[in-house]
C-alpha positions in Angstrom: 61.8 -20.7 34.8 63.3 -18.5 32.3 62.1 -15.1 30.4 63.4 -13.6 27.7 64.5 -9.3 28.4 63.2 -8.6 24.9 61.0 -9.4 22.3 62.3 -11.3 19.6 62.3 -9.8 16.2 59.8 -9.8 13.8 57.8 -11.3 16.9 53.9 -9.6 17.5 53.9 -6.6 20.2 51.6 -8.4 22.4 49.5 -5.3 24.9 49.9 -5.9 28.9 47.7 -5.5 31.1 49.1 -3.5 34.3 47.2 -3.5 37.0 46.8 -1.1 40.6 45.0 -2.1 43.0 43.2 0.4 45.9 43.7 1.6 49.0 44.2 -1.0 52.0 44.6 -3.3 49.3 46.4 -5.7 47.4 46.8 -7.4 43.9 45.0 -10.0 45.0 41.7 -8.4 44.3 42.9 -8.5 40.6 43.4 -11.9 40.9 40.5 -13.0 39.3 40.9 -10.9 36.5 44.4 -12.1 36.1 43.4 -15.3 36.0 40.5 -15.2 33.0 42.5 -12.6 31.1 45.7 -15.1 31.0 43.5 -17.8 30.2 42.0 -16.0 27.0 45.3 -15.6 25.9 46.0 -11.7 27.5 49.6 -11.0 28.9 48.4 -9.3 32.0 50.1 -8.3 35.7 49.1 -7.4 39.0 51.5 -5.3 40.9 51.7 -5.1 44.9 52.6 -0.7 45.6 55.0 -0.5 48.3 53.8 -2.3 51.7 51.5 -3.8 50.1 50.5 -7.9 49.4 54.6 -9.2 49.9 55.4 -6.5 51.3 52.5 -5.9 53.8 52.1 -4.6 57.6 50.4 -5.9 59.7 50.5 -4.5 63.4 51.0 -7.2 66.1 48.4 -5.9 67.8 46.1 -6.2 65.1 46.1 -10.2 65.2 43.6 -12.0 67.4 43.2 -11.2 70.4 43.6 -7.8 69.1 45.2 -5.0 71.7 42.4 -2.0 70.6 44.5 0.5 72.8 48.3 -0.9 71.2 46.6 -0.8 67.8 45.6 2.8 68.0 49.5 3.7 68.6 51.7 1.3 67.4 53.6 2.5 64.8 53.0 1.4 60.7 56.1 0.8 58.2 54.0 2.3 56.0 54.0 5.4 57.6 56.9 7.5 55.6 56.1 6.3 52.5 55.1 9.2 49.7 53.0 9.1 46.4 56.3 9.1 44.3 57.0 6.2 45.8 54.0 4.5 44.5 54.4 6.2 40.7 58.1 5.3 40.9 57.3 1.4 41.4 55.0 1.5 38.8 56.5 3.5 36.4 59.6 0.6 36.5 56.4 -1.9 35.8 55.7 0.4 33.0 59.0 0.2 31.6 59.5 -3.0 31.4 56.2 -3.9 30.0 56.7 -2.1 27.6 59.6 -3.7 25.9 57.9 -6.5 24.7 54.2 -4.5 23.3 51.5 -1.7 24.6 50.6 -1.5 28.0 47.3 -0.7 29.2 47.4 0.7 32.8 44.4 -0.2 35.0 43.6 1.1 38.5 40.5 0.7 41.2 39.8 3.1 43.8 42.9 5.0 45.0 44.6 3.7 42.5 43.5 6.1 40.1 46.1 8.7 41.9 48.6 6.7 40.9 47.8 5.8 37.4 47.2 10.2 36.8 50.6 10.7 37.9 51.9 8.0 35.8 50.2 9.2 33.1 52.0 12.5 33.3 55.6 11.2 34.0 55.7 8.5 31.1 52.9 9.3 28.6 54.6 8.0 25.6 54.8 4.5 27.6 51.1 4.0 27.6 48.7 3.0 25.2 45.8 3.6 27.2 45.0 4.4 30.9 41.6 2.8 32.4 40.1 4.3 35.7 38.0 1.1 37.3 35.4 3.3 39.9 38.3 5.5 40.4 39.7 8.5 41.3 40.4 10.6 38.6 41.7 14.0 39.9 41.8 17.1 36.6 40.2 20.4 37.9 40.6 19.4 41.8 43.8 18.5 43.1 43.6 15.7 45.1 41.3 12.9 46.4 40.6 14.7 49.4 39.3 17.7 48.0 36.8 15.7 45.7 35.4 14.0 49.3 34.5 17.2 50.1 32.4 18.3 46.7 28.4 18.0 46.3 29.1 14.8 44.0 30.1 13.2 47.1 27.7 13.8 49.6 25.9 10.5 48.9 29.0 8.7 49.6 29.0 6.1 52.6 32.6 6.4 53.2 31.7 7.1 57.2 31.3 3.7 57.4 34.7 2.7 57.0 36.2 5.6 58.9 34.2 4.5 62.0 36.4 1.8 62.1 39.6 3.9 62.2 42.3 3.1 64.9 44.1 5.6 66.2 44.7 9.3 65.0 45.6 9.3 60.9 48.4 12.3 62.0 49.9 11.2 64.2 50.6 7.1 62.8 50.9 8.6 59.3 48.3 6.2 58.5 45.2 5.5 58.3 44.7 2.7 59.7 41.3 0.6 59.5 40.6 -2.5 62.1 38.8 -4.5 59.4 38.9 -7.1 61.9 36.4 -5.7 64.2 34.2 -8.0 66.5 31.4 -5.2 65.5 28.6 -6.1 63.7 27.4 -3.0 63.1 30.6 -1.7 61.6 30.7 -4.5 59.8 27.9 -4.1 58.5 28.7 -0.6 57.7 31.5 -1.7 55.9 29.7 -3.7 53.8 27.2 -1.4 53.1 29.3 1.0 51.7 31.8 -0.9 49.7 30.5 -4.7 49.1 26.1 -3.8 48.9 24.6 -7.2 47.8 27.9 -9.4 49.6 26.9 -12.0 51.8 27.9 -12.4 54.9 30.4 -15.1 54.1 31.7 -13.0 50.8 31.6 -9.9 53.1 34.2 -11.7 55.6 36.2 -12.8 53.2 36.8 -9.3 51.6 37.8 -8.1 55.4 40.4 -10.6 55.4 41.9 -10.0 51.8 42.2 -6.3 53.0 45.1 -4.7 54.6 45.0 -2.4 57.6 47.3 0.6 57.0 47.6 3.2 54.0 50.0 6.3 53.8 47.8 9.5 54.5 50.2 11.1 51.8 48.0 9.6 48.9 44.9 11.4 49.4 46.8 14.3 49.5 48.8 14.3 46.8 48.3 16.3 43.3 47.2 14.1 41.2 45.8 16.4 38.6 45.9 14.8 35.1 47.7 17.4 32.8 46.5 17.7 29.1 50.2 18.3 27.8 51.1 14.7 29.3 48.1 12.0 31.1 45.9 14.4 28.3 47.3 12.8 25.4 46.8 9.0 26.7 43.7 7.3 25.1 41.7 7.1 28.5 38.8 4.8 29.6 36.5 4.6 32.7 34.5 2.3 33.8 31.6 3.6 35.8 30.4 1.1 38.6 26.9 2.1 39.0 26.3 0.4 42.9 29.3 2.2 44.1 28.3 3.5 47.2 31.8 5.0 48.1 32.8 7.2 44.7 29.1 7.4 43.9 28.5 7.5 40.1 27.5 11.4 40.3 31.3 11.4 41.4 32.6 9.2 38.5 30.5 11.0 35.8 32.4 14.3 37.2 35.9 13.1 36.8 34.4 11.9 33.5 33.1 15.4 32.4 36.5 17.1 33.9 38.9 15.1 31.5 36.7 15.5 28.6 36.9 19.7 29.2 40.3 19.5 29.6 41.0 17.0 26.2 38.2 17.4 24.4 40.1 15.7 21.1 40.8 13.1 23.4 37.2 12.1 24.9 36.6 9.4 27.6 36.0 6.4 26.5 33.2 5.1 29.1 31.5 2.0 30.0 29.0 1.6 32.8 28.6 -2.2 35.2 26.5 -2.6 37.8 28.8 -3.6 40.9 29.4 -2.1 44.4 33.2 -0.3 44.7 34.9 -3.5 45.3 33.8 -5.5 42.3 34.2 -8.0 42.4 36.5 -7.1 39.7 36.1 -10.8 38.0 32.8 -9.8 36.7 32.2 -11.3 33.4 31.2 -7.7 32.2 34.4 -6.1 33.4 36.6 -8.8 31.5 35.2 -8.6 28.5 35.7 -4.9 28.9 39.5 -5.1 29.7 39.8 -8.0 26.8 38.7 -5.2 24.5 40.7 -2.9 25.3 43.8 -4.8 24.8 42.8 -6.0 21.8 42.3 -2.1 20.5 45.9 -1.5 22.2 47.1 -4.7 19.6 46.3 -3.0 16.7 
């Protein structure tokens, strides 16, 4: 298969859609939405941040029969990666997107660190950013600081963290054993990011997800600034069953970026869905179809 490096001329500057997935995550949990955007006719991309999807880890001693006691110390290649590694990959996305029409930049989750910072270093590159239940850090620095705020206090997020392995500090990860035996953290897990899954859908998501993340991320500044991230056109999509970034959460990063660009309001929509989607939902690809088609204009 060939592609062409750049649009020919005269020819329509047809949008992408970018996507970035979450934490412990992959682009296969925009797969779906790939799929029935491409089929309407939507140029659209899934990208895989470093050690992620093709470039995953997984710990030896994280396969079954799992080593609990190797898994809580064996060392992650993730572990020295930074968040300008992360903007870095998707910025060169960016780029090249961009040669052949708009891009509109869409994130879940953690990925909504990424898509700030983008946002600041290559504004002019974006026609509009989209926060899907994400974090969207303006008056707060970082993710962490926002887990700590009254928004948050309804949040579920314990559950996962139960199922940490191993001390976050000292692997440089945090690393999550989403392959527990545990039915109670299981059912933790599913409670806080999958409500209404089934058992069978609940064990699939385990398996889709990826054990390690850099603790870097949730640390980093990602505050959007109104010279640069200020001037995209900006969307977020509010998942109201979210039981991880709980919607008094959302509608606070909402109310933050519209202080801080108030010429430049949020443009919001609301679905009912728990943090993880799934992000195929009818609802939410009509949403994203919209939007490229306003980015087409």
């Amino acid at each position: 298969m060939t592609t062409s490096t750049t649009a020919s001329p005269g020819a329509r500057r047809t949008p992408t859609l970018v996507f970035v997935h979450g934490t412990n995550s992959s682009s296969s949990s925009w797969a779906g939405a790939v799929r029935e955007l491409t089929l309407r006719g939507y140029r659209a991309v899934a990208l895989d941040l470093p050690g992620h999807g093709d470039e995953g880890f997984f710990p030896r001693s994280y396969q079954a029969p799992q080593d609990p006691a190797a898994l809580a110390v064996e060392p992650s290649a993730l572990a020295g990666l930074t968040p300008e590694d992360y903007t870095d990959h998707v910025v060169a996305a960016v780029r090249r997107a961009h040669r052949f029409g708009p891009v509109v930049l869409v994130g879940s989750s953690q990925g909504g660190v990424t898509l700030s910072r983008v946002g600041n270093a290559v504004p002019d590159l974006l026609a509009r950013v989209v926060y899907v239940a994400a974090y969207c850090c303006v008056d707060l620095p970082n993710m962490n600081a926002y887990m700590a705020e009254p928004e948050n206090r309804e949040s579920l997020v314990g559950n996962v963290q139960a199922a940490l392995a191993g001390d976050p500090a000292k692997l440089g990860v945090a690393r999550v054993n989403w392959r527990t035996a545990d039915p109670e953290l299981i059912d933790g897990i599913r409670e806080c990011l999958a409500g209404g899954f089934t058992e069978e859908a609940t064990h699939r998501m385990l398996n889709m997800l990826e054990p390690d993340e850099p603790v870097a991320i949730p640390q980093a500044d990602a505050r959007g600034r109104a010279d640069a991230w200020g001037r995209v056109p900006r969307t977020y999509v509010r998942f109201t069953g979210d039981r991880l970034i709980p919607p008094a959460l959302q509608d606070r990063f909402i109310a933050e970026a519209d202080r801080l660009t108030p010429d430049n309001p949020t443009d919001v929509h609301s679905v009912d869905a728990p943090h993880v989607g799934p992000f195929h939902l009818p609802e939410l690809v009509d949403i994203l179809a919209g939007l490229a088609e306003r980015a087409g204009r």
